[in-house]
N, C-alpha and C positions, 0 to 999 in steps of 0.2 A: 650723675647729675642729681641734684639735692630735689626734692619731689617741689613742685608751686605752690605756696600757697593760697589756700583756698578763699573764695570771700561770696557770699549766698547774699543776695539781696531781691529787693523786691523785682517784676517783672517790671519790662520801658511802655510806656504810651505817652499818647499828647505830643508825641516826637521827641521823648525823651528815652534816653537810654536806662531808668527806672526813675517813676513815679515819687519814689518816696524821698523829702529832703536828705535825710540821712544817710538812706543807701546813693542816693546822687552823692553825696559830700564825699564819701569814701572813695566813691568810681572816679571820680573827677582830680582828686588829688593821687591815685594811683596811674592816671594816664598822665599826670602833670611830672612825676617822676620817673615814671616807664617800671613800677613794680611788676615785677613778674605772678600774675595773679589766676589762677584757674579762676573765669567768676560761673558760676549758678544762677543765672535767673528764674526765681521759682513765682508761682504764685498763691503762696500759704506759707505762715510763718513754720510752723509744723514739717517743713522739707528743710529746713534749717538744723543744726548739731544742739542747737542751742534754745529753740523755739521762738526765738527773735531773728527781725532784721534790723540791719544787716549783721553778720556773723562770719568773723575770719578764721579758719582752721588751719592752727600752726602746725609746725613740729615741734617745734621748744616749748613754747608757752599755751598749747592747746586750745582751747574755745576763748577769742575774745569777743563781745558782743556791740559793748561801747562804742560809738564811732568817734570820740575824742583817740580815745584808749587805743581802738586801730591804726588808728594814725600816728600816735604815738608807737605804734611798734614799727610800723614803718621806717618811722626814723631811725630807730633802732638797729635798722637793717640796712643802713646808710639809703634811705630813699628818701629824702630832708629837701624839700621844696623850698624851704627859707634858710639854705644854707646862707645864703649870701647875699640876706640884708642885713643892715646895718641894726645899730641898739636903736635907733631912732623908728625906723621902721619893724623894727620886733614890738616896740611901743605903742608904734601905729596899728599896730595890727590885733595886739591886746585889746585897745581900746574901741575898733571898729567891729571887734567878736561880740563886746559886751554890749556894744549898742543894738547889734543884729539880735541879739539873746531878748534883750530888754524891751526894745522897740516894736520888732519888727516879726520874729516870729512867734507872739501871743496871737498878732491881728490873722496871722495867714492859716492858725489853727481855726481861729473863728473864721474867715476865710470859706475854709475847704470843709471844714469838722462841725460848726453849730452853724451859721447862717443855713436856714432849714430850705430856702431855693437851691442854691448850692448842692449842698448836702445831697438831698435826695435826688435833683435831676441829673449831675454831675457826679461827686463823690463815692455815694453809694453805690448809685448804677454802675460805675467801672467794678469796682471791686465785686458786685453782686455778679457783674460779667465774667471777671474775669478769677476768681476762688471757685475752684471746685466745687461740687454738688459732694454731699450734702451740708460742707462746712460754709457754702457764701449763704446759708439762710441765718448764721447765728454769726459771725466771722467779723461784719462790719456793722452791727451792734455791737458788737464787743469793743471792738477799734473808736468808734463814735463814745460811747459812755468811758473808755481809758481819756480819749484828749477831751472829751468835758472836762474832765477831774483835772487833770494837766492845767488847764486853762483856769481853774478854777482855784487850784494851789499858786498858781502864779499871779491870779489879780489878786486873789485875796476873798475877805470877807464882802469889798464892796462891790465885789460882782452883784452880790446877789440884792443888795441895796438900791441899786440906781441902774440898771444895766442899762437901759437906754443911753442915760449921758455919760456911765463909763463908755460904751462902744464908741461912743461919738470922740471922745475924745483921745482914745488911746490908737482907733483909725488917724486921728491929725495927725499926732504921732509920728504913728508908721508911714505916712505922709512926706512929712520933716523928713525924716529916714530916708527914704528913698532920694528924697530931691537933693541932701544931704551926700549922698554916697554919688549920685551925678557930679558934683561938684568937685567931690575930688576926683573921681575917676578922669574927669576932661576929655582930653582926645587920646590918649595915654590906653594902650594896647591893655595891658594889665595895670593895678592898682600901685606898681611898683614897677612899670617901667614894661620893658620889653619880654619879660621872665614871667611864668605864674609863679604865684606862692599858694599858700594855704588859705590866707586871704580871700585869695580868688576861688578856690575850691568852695569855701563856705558862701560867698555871696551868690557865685551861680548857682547852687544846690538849692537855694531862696528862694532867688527868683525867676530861674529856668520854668521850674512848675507854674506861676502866679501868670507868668507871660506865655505861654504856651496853653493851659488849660481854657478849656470852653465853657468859662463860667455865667450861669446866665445872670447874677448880681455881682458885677464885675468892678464895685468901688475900687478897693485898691487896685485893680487891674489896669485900670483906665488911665489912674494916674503913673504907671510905668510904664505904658505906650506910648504915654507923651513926654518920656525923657530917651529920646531918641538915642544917648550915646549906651545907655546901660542898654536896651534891645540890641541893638548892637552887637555891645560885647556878650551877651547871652548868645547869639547866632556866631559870630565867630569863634567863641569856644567848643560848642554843637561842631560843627565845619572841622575845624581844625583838630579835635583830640575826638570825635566818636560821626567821622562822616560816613562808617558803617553799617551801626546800630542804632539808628535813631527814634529807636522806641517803638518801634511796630509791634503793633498788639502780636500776640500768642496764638496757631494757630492748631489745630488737633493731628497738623503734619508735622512729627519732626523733621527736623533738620538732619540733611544726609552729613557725617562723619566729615572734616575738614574743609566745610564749603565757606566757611569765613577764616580760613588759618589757622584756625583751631583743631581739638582734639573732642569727639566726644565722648563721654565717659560711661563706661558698661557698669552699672551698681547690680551685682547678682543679685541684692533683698529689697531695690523699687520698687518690683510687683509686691511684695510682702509689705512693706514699708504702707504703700497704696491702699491697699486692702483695709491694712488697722485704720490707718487717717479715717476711710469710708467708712467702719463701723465704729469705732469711738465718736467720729459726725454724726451718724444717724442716729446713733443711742442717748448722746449730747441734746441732739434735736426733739427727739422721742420724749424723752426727761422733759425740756423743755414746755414740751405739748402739753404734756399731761399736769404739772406742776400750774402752770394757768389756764389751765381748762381748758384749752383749746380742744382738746381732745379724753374722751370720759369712757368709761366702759361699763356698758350698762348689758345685764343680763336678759337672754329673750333666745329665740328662734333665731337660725340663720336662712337667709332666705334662697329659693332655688337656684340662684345668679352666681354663676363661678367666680371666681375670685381674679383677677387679673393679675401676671405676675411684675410685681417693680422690677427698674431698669437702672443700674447703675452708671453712670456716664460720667466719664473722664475727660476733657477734652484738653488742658491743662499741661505743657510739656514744658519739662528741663531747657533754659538756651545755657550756652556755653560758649565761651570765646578763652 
């Protein structure tokens, strides 16, 4: 039997079976087709083949990273969610990608990544919880200043010109969008009937996160609690394709060997692997210090006070399904 392929994404919380839209979008349309998938949920991109999430490790085609591009191999592999819609609804579903792109996930970056409430008592905090020591002190500044620039390549120049009445406007928007995507969705189980498609795999990878997170400036949030049919179909996809793993944070106890159906995987060079992660972070960190002063070395006496020794602490574990 041909080995699984492999797919490493971010860890689940918020009751999600991973945090991050992208790696949801991949999980989501691999349980929608039944791919045969070893998945990784790690928490640092650095445990990944490729140093990104999410990342699928083939046998033919080796590290793919892209989660268009995953999916696209997917297909590939006859695991084609939209085998059997029509050219009308391959249209439709063109069309509602580019509006999701356009509309809707600029706002959820400012969302989650710059509204600075958010940000730090929400966003940050998870990740600062949940990345290992000593990479969660540099890890999600890194992440924060990547989707500024994101966000910033995608408005444009006039971000920086008006941003008050840009945001205001481009939240309407996302707004439209949402109430938009109710409208067609209706009563209608999936966006296409009684079948997911890929469609559906990108809208809930959306807005699973936006409705689930505990955001304390909860603008767009508010307004897709009050379109009752799309919660809905968020919870019923939740339910029906991941009513095992619903995103429970990560705890310092692995999981015993096949207690969810699974297999767990022995990697002879984790502890090694581990090891470097922790000193290229502290050295990373260190650099850091000292490069903004944070930290100076100045010549003198040392005084009679023993030195206490640091602790390194891992608490951070591999799941696997």
């Amino acid at each position: 039997m041909a080995a699984p392929m492999e797919l490493f994404c971010w860890a689940g919380g918020w009751g999600l079976p991973s945090v991050d839209p992208d790696c949801l979008a991949v999980l989501t349309y691999a349980r929608f087709t039944g791919a045969p998938l070893k998945v990784h949920r790690v928490t640092s991109p650095w445990r990944s083949p490729s140093g990104h999430l999410p990342a699928l490790r083939t046998r033919d085609e080796g590290i793919i990273s892209k989660p268009q591009q995953i999916i696209t191999h997917l297909r590939k592999q006859k695991y084609n969610a939209d085998y059997d819609l029509s050219a009308t609804q391959s249209a439709d579903t063109l069309a509602f990608v580019s509006l999701l792109e356009e509309k809707l996930l600029p706002v959820l970056i400012h969302t989650f990544w710059v509204d600075a409430k958010n940000y730090v008592e929400h966003t940050r905090k998870w990740y600062a919880e949940t990345i290992p020591f000593p990479l969660n002190f540099f890890l999600p500044n890194a992440m924060h200043k990547r989707h500024l620039e994101r966000l910033q390549l995608i408005w444009g120049d006039d971000y920086m010109e008006d941003e008050e009445k840009l945001e205001k406007e481009l939240y309407r928007e996302a707004r439209e969008c949402l109430t938009l995507l109710s409208q067609r969705l209706g009563s209608q189980k999936f966006f296409f009937g009684d079948s997911p498609a890929s469609l559906d795999a990108l809208v809930f990878s959306r807005l699973a996160p936006l409705l689930k997170a505990k955001l304390p400036n909860g603008k767009l949030q508010q307004h897709l609690k009050s379109l009752q049919n799309l919660c809905n179909y968020c919870t019923s996809i939740l339910s029906l394709y991941f009513p095992w793993d619903g995103g429970e944070p990560l705890t310092g106890v692995p999981r015993a060997a096949g207690t969810d159906g699974s297999e767990a995987e022995e990697d002879p060079h984790k502890r090694r692997k581990q090891l470097l992660s922790v000193l290229v972070g502290l050295v990373a960190m260190l650099g850091y210090a000292f490069l903004s002063g944070i930290v100076s070395i100045q010549r003198g006496s040392v005084g009679p006070a023993g030195r206490q020794p640091v602790t390194l602490e891992e608490e951070e574990e591999e799941e696997e399904e």
